[in-house]
C-alpha beads as a LAMMPS data file, in Angstrom:
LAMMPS data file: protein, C-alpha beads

388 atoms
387 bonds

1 atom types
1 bond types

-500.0 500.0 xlo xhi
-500.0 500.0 ylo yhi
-500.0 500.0 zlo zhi

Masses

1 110.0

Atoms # bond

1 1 1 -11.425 -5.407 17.510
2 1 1 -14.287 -6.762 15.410
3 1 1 -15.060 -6.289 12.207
4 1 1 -18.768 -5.058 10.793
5 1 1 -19.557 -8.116 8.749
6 1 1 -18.892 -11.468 9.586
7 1 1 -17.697 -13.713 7.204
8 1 1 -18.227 -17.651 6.297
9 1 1 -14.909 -17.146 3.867
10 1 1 -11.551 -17.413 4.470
11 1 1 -9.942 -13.825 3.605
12 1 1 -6.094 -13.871 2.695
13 1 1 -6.065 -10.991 0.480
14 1 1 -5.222 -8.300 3.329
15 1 1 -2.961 -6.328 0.535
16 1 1 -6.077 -5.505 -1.463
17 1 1 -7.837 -4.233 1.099
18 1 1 -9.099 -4.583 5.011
19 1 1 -12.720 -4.758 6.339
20 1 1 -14.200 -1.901 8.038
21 1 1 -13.485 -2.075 12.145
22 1 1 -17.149 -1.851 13.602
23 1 1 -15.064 1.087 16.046
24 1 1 -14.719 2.913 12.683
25 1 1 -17.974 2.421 11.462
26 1 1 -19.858 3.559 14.634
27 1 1 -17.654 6.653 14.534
28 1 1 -18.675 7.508 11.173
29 1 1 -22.180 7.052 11.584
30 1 1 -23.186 10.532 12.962
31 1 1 -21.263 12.108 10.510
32 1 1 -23.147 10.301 7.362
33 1 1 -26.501 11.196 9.253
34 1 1 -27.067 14.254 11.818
35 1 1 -23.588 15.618 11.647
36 1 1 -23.983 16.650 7.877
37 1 1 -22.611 19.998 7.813
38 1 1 -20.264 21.442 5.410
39 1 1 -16.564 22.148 6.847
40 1 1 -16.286 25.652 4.547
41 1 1 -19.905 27.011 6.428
42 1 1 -19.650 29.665 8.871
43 1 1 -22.546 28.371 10.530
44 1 1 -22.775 25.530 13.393
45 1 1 -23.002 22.962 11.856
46 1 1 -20.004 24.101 9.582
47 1 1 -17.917 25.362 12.207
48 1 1 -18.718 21.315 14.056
49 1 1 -17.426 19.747 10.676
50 1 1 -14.395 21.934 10.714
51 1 1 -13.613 21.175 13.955
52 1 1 -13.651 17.457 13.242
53 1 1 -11.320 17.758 11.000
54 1 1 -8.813 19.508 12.469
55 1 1 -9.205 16.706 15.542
56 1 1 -8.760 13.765 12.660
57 1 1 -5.870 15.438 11.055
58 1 1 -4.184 16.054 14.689
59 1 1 -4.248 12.633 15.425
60 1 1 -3.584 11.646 12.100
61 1 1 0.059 13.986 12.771
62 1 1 0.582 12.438 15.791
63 1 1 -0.096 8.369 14.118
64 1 1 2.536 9.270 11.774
65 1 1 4.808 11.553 13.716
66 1 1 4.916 14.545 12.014
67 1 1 2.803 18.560 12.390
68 1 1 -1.004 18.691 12.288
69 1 1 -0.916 21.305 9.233
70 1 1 1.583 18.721 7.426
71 1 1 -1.156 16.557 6.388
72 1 1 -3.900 16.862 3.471
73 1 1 -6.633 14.876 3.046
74 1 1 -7.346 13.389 -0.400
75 1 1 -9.421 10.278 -1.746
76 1 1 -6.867 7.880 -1.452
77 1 1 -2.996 6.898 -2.265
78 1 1 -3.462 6.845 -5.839
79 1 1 -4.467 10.591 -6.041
80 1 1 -1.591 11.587 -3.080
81 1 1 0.571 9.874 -5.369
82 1 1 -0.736 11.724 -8.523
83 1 1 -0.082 15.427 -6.167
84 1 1 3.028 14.422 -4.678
85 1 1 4.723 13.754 -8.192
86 1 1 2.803 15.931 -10.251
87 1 1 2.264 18.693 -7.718
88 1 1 6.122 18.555 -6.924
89 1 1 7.127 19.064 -10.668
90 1 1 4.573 21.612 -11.266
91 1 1 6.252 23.451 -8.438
92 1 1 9.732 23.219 -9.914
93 1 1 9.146 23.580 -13.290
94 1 1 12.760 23.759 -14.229
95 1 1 13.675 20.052 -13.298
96 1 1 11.380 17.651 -15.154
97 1 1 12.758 13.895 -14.231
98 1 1 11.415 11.554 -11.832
99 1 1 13.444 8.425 -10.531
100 1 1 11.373 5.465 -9.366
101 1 1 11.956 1.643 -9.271
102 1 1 11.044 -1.347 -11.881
103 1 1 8.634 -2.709 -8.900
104 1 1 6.480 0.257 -7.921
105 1 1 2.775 0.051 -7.697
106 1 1 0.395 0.578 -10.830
107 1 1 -0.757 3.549 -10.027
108 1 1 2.604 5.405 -10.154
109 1 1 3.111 3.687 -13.952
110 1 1 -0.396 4.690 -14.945
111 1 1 0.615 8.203 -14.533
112 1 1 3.950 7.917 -16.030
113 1 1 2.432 7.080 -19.348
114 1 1 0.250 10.096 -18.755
115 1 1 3.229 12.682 -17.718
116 1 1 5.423 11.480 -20.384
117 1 1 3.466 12.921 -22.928
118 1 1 3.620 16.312 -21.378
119 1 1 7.600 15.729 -21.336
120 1 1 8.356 14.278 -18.490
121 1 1 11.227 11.864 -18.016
122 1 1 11.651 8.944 -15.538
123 1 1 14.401 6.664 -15.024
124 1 1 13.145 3.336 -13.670
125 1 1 15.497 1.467 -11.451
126 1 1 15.969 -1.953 -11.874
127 1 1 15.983 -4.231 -8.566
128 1 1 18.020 -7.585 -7.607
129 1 1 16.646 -11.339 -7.444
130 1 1 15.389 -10.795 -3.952
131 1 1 13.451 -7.563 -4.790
132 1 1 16.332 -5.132 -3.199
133 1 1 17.625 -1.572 -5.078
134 1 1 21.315 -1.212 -5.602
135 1 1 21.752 1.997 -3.544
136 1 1 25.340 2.756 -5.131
137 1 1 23.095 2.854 -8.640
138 1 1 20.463 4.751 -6.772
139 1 1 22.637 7.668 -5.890
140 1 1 24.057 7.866 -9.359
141 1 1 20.677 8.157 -11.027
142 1 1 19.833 11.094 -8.736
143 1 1 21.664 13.838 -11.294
144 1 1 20.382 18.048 -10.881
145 1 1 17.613 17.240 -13.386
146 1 1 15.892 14.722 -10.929
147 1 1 12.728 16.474 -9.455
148 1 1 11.663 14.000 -7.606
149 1 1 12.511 10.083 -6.126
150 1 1 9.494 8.335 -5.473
151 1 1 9.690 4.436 -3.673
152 1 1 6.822 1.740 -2.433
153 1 1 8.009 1.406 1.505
154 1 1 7.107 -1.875 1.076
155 1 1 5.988 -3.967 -1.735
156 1 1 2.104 -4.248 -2.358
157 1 1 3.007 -8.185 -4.334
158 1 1 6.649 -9.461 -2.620
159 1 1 6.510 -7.267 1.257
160 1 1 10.036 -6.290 0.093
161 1 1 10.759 -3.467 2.252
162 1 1 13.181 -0.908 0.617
163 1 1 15.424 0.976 3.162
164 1 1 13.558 4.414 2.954
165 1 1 15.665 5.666 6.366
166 1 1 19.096 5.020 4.348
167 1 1 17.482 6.182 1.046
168 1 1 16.146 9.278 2.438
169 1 1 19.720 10.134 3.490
170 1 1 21.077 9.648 0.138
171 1 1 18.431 11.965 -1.146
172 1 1 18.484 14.490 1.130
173 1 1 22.955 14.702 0.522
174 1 1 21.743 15.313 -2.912
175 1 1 19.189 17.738 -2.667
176 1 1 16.003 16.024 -4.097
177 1 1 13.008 15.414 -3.010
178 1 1 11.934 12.057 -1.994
179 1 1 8.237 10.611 -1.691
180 1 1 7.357 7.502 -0.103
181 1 1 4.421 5.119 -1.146
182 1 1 3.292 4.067 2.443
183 1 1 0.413 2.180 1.588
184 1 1 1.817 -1.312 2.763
185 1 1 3.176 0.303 6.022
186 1 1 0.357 2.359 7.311
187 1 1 -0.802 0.831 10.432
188 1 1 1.370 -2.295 10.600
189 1 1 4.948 -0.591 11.484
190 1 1 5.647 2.715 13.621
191 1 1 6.271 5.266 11.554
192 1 1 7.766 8.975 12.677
193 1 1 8.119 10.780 9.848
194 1 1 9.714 13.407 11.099
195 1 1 12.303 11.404 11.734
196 1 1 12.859 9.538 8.744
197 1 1 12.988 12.605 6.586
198 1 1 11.479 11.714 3.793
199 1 1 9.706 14.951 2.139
200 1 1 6.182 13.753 1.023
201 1 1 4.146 10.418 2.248
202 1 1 1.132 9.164 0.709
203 1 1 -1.084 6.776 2.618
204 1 1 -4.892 5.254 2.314
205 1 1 -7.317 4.311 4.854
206 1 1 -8.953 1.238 3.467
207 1 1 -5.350 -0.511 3.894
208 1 1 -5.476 0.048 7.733
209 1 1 -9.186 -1.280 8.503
210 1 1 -10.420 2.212 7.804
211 1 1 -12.805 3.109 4.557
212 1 1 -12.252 3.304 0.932
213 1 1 -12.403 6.788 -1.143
214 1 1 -10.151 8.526 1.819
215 1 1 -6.524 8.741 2.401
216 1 1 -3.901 11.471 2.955
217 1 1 -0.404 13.007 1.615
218 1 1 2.187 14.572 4.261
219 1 1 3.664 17.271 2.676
220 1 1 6.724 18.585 4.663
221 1 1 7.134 21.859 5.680
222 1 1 9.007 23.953 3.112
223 1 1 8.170 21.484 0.190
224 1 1 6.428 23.725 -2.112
225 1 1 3.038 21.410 -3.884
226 1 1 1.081 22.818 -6.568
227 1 1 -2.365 21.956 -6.781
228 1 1 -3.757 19.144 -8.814
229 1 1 -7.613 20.208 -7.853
230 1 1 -7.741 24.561 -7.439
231 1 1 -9.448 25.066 -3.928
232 1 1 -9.304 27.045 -1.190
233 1 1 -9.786 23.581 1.026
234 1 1 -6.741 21.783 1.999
235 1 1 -4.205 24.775 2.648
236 1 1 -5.306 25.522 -1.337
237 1 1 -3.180 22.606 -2.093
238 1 1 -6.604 19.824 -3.023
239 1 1 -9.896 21.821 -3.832
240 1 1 -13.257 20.101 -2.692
241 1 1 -15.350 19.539 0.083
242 1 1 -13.539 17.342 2.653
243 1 1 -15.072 13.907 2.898
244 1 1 -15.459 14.210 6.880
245 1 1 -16.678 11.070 7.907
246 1 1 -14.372 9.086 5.896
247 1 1 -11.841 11.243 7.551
248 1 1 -12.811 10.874 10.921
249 1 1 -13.017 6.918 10.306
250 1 1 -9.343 7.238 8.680
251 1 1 -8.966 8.588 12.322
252 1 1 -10.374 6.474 14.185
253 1 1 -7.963 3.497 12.212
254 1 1 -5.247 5.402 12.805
255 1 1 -5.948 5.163 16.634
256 1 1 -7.152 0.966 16.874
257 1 1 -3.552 0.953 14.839
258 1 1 -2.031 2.898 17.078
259 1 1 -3.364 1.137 20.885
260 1 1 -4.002 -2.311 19.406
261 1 1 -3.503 -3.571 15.628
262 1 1 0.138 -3.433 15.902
263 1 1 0.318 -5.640 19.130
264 1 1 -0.404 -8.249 16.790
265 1 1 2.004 -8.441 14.233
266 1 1 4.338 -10.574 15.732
267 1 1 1.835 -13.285 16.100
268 1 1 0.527 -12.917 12.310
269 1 1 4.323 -12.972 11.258
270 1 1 4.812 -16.416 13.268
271 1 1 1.508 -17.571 11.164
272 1 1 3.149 -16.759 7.990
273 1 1 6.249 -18.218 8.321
274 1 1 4.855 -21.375 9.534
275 1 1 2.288 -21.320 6.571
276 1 1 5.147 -20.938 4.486
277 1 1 7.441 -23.581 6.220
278 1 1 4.241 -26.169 5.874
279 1 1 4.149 -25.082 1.763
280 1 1 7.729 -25.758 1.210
281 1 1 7.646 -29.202 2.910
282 1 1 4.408 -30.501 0.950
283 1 1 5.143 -28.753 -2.073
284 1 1 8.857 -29.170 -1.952
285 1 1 9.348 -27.280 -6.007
286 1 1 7.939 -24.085 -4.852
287 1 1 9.797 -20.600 -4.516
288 1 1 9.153 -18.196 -1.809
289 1 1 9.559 -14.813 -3.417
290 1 1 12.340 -12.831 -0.835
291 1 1 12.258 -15.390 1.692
292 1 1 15.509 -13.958 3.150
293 1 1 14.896 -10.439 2.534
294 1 1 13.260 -7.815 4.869
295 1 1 9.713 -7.955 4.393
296 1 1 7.048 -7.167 5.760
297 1 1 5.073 -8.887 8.354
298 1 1 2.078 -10.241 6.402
299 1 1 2.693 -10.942 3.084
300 1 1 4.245 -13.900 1.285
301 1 1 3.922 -14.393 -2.643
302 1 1 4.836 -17.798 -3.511
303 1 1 5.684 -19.359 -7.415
304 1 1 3.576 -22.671 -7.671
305 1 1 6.117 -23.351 -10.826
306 1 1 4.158 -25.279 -13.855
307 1 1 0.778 -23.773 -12.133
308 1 1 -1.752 -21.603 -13.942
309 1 1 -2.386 -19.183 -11.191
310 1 1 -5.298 -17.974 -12.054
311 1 1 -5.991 -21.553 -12.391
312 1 1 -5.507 -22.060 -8.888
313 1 1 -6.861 -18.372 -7.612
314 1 1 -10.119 -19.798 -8.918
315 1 1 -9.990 -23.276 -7.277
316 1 1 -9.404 -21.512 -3.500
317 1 1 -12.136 -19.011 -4.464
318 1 1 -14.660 -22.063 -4.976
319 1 1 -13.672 -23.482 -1.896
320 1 1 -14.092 -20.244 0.114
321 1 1 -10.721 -18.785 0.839
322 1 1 -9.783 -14.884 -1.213
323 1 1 -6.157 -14.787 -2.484
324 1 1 -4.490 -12.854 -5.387
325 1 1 -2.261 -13.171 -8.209
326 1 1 -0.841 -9.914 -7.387
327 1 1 -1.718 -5.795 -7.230
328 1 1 -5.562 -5.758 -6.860
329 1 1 -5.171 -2.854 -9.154
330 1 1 -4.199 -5.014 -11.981
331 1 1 -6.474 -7.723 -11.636
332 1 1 -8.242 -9.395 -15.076
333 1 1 -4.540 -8.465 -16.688
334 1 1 -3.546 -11.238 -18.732
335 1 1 0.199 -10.034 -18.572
336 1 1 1.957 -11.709 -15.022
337 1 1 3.384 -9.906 -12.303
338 1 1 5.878 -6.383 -13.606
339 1 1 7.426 -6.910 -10.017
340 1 1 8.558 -10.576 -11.006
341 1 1 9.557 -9.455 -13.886
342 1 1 10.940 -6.882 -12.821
343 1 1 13.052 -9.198 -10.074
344 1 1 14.401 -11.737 -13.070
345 1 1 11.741 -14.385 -12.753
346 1 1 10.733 -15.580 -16.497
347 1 1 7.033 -15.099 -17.519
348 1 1 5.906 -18.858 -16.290
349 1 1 7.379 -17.934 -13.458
350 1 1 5.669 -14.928 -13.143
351 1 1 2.183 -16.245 -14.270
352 1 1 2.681 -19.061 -11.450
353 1 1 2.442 -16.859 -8.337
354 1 1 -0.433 -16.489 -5.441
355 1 1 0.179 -13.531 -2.713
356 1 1 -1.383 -14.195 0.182
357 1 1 -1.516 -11.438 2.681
358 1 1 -2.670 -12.206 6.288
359 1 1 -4.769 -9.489 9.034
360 1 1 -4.906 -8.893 11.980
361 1 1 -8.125 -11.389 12.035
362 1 1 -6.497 -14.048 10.463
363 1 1 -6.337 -17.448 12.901
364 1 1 -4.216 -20.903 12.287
365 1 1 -7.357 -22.578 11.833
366 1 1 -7.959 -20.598 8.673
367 1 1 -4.552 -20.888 7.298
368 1 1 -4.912 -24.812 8.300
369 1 1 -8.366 -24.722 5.592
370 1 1 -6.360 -22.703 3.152
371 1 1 -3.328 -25.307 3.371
372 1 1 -5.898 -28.210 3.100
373 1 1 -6.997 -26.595 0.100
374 1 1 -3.867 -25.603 -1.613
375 1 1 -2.878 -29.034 -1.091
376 1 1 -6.232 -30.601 -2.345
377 1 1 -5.644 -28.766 -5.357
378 1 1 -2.125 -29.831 -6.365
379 1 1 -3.004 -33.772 -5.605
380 1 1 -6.057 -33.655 -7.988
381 1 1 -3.459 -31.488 -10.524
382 1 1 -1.125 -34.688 -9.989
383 1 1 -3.849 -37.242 -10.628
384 1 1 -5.357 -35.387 -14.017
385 1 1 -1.525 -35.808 -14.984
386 1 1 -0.941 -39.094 -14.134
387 1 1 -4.298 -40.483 -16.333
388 1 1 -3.273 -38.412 -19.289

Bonds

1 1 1 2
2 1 2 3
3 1 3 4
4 1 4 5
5 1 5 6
6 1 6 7
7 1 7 8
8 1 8 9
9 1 9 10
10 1 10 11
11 1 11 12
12 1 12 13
13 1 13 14
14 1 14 15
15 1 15 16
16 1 16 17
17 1 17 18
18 1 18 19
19 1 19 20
20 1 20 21
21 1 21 22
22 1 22 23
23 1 23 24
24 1 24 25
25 1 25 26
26 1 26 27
27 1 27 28
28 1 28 29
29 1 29 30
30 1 30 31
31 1 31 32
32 1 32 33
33 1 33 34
34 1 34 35
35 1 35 36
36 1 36 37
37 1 37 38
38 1 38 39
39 1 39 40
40 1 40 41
41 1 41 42
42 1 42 43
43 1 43 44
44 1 44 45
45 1 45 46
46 1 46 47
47 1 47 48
48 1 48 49
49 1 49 50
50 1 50 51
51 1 51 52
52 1 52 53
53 1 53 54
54 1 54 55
55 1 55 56
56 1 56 57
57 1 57 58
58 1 58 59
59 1 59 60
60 1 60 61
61 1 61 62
62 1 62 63
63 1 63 64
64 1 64 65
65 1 65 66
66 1 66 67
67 1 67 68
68 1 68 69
69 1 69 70
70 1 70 71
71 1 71 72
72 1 72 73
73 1 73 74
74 1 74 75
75 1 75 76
76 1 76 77
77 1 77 78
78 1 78 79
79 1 79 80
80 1 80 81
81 1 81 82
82 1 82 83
83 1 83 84
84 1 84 85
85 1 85 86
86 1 86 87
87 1 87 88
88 1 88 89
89 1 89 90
90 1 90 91
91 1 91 92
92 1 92 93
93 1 93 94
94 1 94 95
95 1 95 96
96 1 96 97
97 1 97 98
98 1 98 99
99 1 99 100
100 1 100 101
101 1 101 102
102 1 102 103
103 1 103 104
104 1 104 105
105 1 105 106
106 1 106 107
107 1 107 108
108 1 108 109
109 1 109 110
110 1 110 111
111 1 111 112
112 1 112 113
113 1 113 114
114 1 114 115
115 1 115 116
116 1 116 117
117 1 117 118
118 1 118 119
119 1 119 120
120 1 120 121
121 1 121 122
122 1 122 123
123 1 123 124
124 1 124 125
125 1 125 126
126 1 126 127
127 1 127 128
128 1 128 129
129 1 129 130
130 1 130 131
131 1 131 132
132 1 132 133
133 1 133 134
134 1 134 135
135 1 135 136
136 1 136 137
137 1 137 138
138 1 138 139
139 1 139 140
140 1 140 141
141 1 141 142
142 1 142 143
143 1 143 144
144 1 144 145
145 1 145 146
146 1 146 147
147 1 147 148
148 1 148 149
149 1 149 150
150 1 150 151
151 1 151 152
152 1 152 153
153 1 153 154
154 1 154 155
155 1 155 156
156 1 156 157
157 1 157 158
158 1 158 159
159 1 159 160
160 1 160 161
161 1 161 162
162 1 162 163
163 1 163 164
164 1 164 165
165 1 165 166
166 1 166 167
167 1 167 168
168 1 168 169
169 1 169 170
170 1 170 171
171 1 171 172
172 1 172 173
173 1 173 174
174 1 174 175
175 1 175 176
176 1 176 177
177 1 177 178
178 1 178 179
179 1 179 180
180 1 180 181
181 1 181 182
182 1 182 183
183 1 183 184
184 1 184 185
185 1 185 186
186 1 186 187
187 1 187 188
188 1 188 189
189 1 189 190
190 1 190 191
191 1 191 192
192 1 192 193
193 1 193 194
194 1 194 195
195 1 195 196
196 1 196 197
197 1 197 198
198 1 198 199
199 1 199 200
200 1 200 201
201 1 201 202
202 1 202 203
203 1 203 204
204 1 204 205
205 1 205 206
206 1 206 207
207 1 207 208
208 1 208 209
209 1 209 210
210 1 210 211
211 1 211 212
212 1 212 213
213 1 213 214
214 1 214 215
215 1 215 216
216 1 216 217
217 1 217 218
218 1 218 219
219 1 219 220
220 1 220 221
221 1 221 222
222 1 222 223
223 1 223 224
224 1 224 225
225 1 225 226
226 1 226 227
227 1 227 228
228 1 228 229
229 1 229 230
230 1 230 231
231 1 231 232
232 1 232 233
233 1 233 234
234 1 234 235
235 1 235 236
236 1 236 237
237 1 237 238
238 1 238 239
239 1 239 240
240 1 240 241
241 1 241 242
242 1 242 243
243 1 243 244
244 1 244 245
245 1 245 246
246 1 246 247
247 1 247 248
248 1 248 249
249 1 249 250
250 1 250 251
251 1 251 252
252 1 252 253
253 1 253 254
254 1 254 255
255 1 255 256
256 1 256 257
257 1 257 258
258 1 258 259
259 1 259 260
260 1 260 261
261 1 261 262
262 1 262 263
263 1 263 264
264 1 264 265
265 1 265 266
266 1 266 267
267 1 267 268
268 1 268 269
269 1 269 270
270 1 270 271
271 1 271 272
272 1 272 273
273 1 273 274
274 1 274 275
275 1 275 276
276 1 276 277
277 1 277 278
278 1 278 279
279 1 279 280
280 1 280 281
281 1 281 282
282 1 282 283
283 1 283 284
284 1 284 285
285 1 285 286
286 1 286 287
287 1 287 288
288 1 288 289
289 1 289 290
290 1 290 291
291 1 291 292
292 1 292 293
293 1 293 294
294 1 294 295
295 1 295 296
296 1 296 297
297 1 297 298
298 1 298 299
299 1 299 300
300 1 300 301
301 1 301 302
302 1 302 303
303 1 303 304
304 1 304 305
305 1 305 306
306 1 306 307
307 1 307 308
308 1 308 309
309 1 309 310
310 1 310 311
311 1 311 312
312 1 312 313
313 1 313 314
314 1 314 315
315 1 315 316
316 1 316 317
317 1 317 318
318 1 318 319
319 1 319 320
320 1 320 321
321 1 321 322
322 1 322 323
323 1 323 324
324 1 324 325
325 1 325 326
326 1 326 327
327 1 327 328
328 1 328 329
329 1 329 330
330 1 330 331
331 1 331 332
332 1 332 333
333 1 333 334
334 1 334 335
335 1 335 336
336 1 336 337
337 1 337 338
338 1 338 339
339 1 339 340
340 1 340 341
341 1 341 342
342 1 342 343
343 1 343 344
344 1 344 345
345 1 345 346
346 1 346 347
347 1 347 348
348 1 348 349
349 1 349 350
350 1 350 351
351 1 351 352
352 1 352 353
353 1 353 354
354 1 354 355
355 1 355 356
356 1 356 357
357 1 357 358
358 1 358 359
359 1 359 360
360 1 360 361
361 1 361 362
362 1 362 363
363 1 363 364
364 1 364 365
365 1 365 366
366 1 366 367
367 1 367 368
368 1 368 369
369 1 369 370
370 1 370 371
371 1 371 372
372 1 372 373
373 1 373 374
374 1 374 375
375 1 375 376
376 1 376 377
377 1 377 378
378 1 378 379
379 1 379 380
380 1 380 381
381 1 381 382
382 1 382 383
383 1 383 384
384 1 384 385
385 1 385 386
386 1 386 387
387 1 387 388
């Protein structure tokens, strides 16, 4: 599996996004050039797009384990998100609360400010010191006004996987509906919907080696959705011409994740820990966020405490190597981490934290130049302080 460009940087900012698989970009090729043909035509070239698409979204199904007419195609996870919520309350219009967690992505508290100004309510759940939900609370806050639950799958800043199987129970004794962020999961864990029984899913390509500006929302059967975009594309549940060769590259990620990516991760989780066991013995004051908690296989977010991250994001960017302070979504922010926060660490705390998120590229020699650097960085720190 090779990627399309080749880099002279170190990359450690796998969270953010992924580079394009050169599989994926040779699939989507014809489709941006001869293959141009609108999916609604009744003509060939129509009736060849249309066909496409019902061949991505079957294999889609089948990458996610769930029914080919499950699945709709949208632009990415921040608009499935926007459906799955919106759409579901739209559909029930006599419930009009929605329950998520203090540590969800930005995109989900971007359109909180927006629905509670047409009424809605939410209930945010706080989460424990190692990024976990207090289930016994969970179930409480699900009352008959609750339209919706919606949870990350795993954090986008910490890798804190929540326990959607045992959640999803909980919901389903209750009788709301519960949508899953997958963002963070999409092509590094098997997933089988069906089986977990969670009622809506959102996803995004560009997380999975795939492109950006495509993703997808599994809508299970039964679920009634309301339309964000009128259309007749989609099922009439997303309006718009389908973006078919993003789709069929979403595809084509879906199947490298399926036959090869995930081989992998038990090698890049053996990289991170020992990446994070070589941190902890040079830099002995440092916290690994959840270190003992289920996370997932990539990511580690570390507090340099005393550190201006941004500081130090801009020191490993000069020397080559791509980290993050947190969301890619929030970057520029002057205010630290919400998920910190959220967890009990103070703002310094909070403003002295680096994620670094590892790929299925990533090698030990380039962790071995990151470490070199992260270490060159605190000894010249140490020596500006010592001639003060």
């Amino acid at each position: 599996m090779k990627t399309v460009t080749k880099r002279d940087r170190v990359y450690l900012d796998y969270n953010a996004t992924t580079p394009l698989v050169e599989e994926v970009y040779e699939a989507m090729l014809p489709w941006l050039r001869e293959k141009f043909g609108n999916p609604s035509s009744s003509h060939r070239e129509g009736k060849e797009a249309k066909e496409a698409l019902f061949d991505c979204r079957k294999k889609i199904a089948q990458f996610l384990g769930t029914r080919t007419e499950e699945i709709i195609f949208t632009s990415g996870c921040t608009e499935s998100i926007g459906l799955a919520l919106r759409g579901a309350l739209l559909a029930a219009a006599h419930k009009n609360k929605i329950v998520i967690s203090a540590v969800e992505h930005p995109a989900v508290f971007s359109l909180m400010k927006l629905l509670e100004k047409e009424g809605v309510q939410f209930t945010i759940l706080p989460v424990e010191r190692d990024g976990s939900l207090n289930l016994e609370q969970l179930e409480k806050s699900l009352d008959s006004s609750v339209g919706i639950l919606s949870l990350l799958w795993a954090n986008n800043e910490t890798g804190v996987l929540f326990p959607i199987e045992q959640i999803s129970r909980i919901a389903k004794a209750k009788g709301i509906l519960f949508h899953v962020d997958g963002a963070q999961v999409v092509g590094k864990i098997k997933i089988h919907l069906a089986e977990l029984g969670v009622d809506l899913f959102s996803f995004s390509a560009h997380k999975c080696y795939g492109p950006k500006g495509i993703g997808g929302l599994y809508v299970r059967k039964g679920v009634s959705l309301a339309p964000l975009i009128p259309g007749h594309q989609e099922r009439n549940r997303r309006g718009g011409t389908e973006n078919v060769a993003g789709i069929v590259g979403m595809a084509k990620a879906c199947e490298l994740a399926e036959s090869k990516i995930m081989r992998e991760s038990g090698r890049i989780q053996k990289l991170r820990d020992w990446m994070e066991q070589k941190i902890e013995q040079e830099l002995p004051g440092i916290v690994i966020v959840a270190k003992n908690k289920s996370r997932i296989w990539n990511t580690s977010n570390i507090i340099f405490s005393g550190t201006d991250s941004e500081e130090l994001l801009n020191y490993l960017d000069q020397k080559g190597i791509a980290v993050s302070t947190g969301s890619a979504c929030m970057s520029g922010s002057q205010e630290p981490s919400h998920v910190l926060l959220a967890m009990g660490f103070d703002r310094k705390e909070a403003s002295s934290a680096l994620r670094i998120s590892l790929g299925f590229e990533t090698t030990q020699e380039e962790i071995e130049i990151f470490l070199q650097a992260l270490f060159s960085f605190f000894r010249v720190e140490a020596f500006c302080n010592a001639v003060k």
